[in-house]
Residue, then its C-alpha position, 0 to 999 in steps of 0.5 A: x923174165x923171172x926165175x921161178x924163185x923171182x930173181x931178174x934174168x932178163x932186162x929190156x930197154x923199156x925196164x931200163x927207161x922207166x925203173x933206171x937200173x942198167x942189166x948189170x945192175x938187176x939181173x940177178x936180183x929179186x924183183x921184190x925190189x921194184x916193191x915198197x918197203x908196206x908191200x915188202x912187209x905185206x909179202x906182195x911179191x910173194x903173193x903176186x908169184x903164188x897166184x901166176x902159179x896156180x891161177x895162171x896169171x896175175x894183174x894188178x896195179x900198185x905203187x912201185x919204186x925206181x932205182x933214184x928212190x921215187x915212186x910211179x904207179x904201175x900196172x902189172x902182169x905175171x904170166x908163169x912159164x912152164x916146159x913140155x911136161x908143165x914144170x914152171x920154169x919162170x915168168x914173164x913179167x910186163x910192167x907199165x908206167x900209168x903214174x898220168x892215168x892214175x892222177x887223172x883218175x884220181x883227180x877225177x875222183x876227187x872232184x867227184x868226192x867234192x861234188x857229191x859233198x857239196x851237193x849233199x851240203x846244199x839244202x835249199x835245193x832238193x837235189x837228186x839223180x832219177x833212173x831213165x824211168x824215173x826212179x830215185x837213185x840218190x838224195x840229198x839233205x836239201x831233198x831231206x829237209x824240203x820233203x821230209x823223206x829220209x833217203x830209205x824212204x825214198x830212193x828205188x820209188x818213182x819221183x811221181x809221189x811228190x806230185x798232186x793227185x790231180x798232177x799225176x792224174x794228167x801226166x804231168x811227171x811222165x811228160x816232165x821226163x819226155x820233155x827233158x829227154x827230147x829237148x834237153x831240159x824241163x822246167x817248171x812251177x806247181x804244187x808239190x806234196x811234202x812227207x806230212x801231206x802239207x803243200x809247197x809252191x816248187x821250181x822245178x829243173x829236170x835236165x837227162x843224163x847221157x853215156x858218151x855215146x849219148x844213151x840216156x842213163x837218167x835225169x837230175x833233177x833240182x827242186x827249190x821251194x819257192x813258196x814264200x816267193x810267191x807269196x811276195x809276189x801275190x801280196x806284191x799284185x795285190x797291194x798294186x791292185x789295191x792302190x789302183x782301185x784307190x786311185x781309181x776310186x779316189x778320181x770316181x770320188x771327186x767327179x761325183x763329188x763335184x757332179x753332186x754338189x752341181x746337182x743339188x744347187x740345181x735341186x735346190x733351184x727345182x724344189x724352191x720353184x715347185x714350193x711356189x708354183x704349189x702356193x700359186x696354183x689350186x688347179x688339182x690337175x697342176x697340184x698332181x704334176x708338182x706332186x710327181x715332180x716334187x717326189x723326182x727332187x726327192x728322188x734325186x736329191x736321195x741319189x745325189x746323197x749316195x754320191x755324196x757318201x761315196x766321195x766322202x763328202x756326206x756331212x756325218x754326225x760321228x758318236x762313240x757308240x756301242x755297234x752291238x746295241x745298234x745292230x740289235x736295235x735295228x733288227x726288227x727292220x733288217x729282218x723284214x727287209x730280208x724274205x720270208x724264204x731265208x733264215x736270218x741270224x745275227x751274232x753279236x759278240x758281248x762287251x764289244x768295243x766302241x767304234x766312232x760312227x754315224x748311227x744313221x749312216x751305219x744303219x742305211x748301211x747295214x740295210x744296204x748290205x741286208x738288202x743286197x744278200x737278199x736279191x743274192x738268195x732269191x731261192x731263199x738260203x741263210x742271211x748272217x750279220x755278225x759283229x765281232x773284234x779283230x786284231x789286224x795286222x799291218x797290211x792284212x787288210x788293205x792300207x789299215x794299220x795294225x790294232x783292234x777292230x770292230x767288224x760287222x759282217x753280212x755273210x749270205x749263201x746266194x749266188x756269189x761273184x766272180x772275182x770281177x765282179x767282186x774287183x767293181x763292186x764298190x764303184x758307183x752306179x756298177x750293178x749286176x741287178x736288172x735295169x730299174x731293180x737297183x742304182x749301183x750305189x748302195x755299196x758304193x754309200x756303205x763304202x764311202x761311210x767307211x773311208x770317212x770313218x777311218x775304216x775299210x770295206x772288205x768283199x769275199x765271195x764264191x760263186x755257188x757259195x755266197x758272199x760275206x761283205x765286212x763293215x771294218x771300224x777302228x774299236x775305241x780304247x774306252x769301253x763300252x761300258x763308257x759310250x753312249x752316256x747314260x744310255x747305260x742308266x735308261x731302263x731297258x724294254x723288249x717290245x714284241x709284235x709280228x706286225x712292223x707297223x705296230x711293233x714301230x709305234x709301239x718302240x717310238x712311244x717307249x722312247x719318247x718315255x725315256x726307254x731304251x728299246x730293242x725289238x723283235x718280231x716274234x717270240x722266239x726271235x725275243x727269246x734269242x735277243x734276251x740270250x744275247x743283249x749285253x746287259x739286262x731287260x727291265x721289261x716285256x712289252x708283248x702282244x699275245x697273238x703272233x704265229x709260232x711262240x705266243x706271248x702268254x707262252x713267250x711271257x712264261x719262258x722270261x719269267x722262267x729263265x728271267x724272274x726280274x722282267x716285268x712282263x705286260x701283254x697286250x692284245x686287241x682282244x678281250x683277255x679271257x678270265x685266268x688265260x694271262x695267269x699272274x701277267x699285266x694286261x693291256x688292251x688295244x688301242x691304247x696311248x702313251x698314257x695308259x702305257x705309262x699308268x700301267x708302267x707306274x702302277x707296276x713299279x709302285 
């Protein structure tokens, strides 16, 4: 008990236990005493009195020191006494040693104040705490860095705004959170969604967060970008992938490899007896049958030529030749390969490096894959070949080492693959076209030439969409401007038909006269040509009736935009008098030697 000015009247053994002073030795002494010399000076005691007396009572904890000097933490109660007409006439005082409550208390908050520092330190992990409806409560720099949300942004919204459309649309969070709570915890990949609207590959671990009577007070939730991993991971599957086909098609290549070679001893042996029996026999009933049988060996000996260039044993002919002039050169023939129903457009990048390849082979090749866009568009569409420079990087494509390269692409907007498809498609004999309508090895040939020269074959497509195929050529480190010697000295001729079997032997002719020859089929296609070749024409070779652009009409358009073109049109017509204004005229038929007289005359 206190006097109503705070002096001890009365002292029980319990007081006597824990503070040390025996009755004697306190009562009769204020109990400031008990106090700090900090709360002394603060006037505690004073404050403690003062707020019993008018409050009715006072409570508090606080640090209170025993008669050897130490310290214990205590728990205080001051109740006022007062008489039957309410004059205070002391207090009661009870006081508890918690010194054990409050070291566990603060042993708890401690390691709370660590655990809060070292989940705000850690920033791999995004981790933050979620109400029972799924707001955010707090968020760490982890959850800052991975996300971009700054903690305002974030915390009192729905963790759902990190989710896909697609995601939220299915439910995904909500079943995240019925799936935590009912099973103790959620775990899972997918697409997360970043501040910037960018995405990320996230792992995800939601785990609830229950009261000691097991009422649910919230989840935590750890998310960990683990896109790169992914990433590894794919290229991991895919360089396994690609190192099975190679193993796959390396054994394909040496059975048919060997199956080939078989095969044409045993044509060998066909065609040589077929020879005789014809110089043998003048019965036309038997020349017929040796006929039909010498067109199989043909036939055959064609297939077994496929074989061949698809396990890499073709004999090839490799020059440093500029692609561009190839391609352009041959796309009279890619065209007519192609439907009168699709657009056809090629684009050749100028001044492309030399690549190290068989024309021939290069120019089945191409038309192989013309081909093989063409059946894909059969409702017509748009067929692309490009040719242009890359840098590739180490295992950007396949085995093929880091450096500059040649790719000629035919991309088209048919049908498209599925990925299975696209997997086989380079194996022999594998079509997807109706029985008698192709044999399978058409890219298996262009793939074949590739591998031998020092190159790769590389597929994408999308069903619906289209399929893009990509002849890839290691580029040579002399220029273009170095291959094919001399070539570069040869006068160059533009020849014009809308007939191919014309516009043929009209580009051979100009050959055998020692020409450099590129070709088109119609007037506007030569106007795109003549916007592309990589050095200049010498010469236009036209006839002048073709549907679309004319060649009078097409003779006028050169000479405007390219005064230093000689011009010669020609038609199986008699020209009538000043329809061909200043330009030379042939008539049809004529020979080798009326083009070369006219040619010679023009150049005087």
């Amino acid at each position: 008990m206190l006097s109503p000015e705070g002096t001890v009247v009365s002292w029980n053994l319990g007081a006597q236990r824990f503070k040390g002073y025996a009755p004697h030795e306190i009562i009769g002494q204020h109990f400031s005493r008990f106090y700090t010399d900090e709360d002394r000076a603060a006037g505690v005691p004073a404050l403690a009195l003062q707020t019993a007396r008018e409050q009715g009572k006072f409570e508090a904890e606080g640090w209170r020191v025993r008669k050897d000097g130490t310290r214990f933490w205590a728990s205080v109660v001051l109740d006022p006494i007062r008489d039957d007409e309410g004059e205070l006439i002391g207090y009661t005082k009870i006081t508890r040693d918690i010194t054990d409550k409050k070291a566990a208390q603060d042993a708890l908050r401690e390691s709370e104040q660590r655990f809060r520092v070292l989940v705000q330190g850690v920033t791999d992990y995004a981790i933050y705490m979620l109400s029972p409806e799924g707001n955010i409560t707090n968020w760490n720099s982890g959850a800052r860095r991975i996300k971009g949300y700054a903690d305002e942004e974030v915390i009192g919204s729905h963790f759902s705004r990190f989710y896909t459309e697609e995601d939220r649309a299915a439910g995904v969070p909500r079943r995240a959170l019925a799936e935590a709570a009912e099973h103790g915890r959620f775990e899972a990949e997918g697409w997360r969604v970043r501040k910037d609207g960018t995405r990320f590959w996230a792992h995800v671990v939601v785990d609830p967060i229950r009261d000691e009577q097991g009422q649910l007070v919230g989840f935590a939730k750890v998310t960990r970008d683990i896109t790169e991993r992914r990433e590894a991971a794919e290229q991991l599957e895919r360089t396994r992938e690609a190192l099975f086909q190679a193993q796959k098609l390396d054994a394909i290549g040496k059975l048919t490899g060997g199956i080939a070679h078989d095969f044409n001893n045993l044509l060998n042996v066909i065609t040589n007896g077929l020879s005789m029996l014809r110089h043998r026999s003048t019965e036309a009933e038997t020349l017929r049958l040796v006929d039909s049988m010498e067109k199989a060996a043909r036939r055959g000996a064609s297939l077994t030529q496929q074989l061949l260039s698809f396990a890499r044993q073709q004999p090839l002919k490799p020059e440093a030749r500029d692609v561009g002039r190839l391609v352009m050169a041959f796309e009279t023939v890619l065209r007519r390969a192609a439907r009168s129903n699709v657009h056809f457009n090629v684009r050749v990048a100028p001044r492309l490096p030399a690549i190290m390849v068989d024309a021939t082979q290069f120019e089945t090749g191409l038309l192989n894959l013309v081909v093989n866009a063409r059946d894909a568009t059969p409702e017509g569409g748009t067929i692309t070949i490009s040719a242009d420079v890359h840098e590739l990087r180490d295992g950007e494509l396949n085995n093929l080492p880091a450096g500059r390269y040649v790719v000629v692409s035919v991309q088209d907007t048919g049908t498209g693959m599925p990925p299975h498809v696209v997997a086989q498609a380079i194996e022999p004999f594998f079509t997807t076209k109706p029985p008698g309508k192709g044999t399978g090895l058409g890219l298996s040939q262009v793939y074949g030439l590739l591998q031998q020269s020092g190159g790769d074959l590389h597929i994408q497509s999308e069903v619906g969409k289209g399929t893009t195929v990509s002849m890839v050529f290691r580029a040579l480190e002399e220029s273009t401007s170095a291959v094919d010697a001399g070539h570069d000295e040869l006068e160059r001729v533009l020849v014009v038909d809308d007939q191919p079997e014309v516009l043929e032997m009209v580009a051979e002719i100009f050959r055998n006269l020692g020409f450099d020859v590129l070709t088109a089929s119609d007037g506007r296609s030569a106007l795109d040509l003549l916007e592309r070749v990589d050095r200049k024409v010498d010469w236009l070779f036209s006839d002048v009736v073709m549907p679309g652009l004319n060649g009078v009409e097409l003779a006028r358009k050169v000479q405007a935009s390219h005064p230093d073109v000689r011009i010669i049109l020609v038609s199986g017509y008699a020209a009538p008098a000043g329809s061909l204004g200043d330009f030379e005229f042939l008539s049809k038929p004529f020979s080798v030697a009326d083009v070369a007289r006219k040619m010679r005359s023009m150049a005087r």
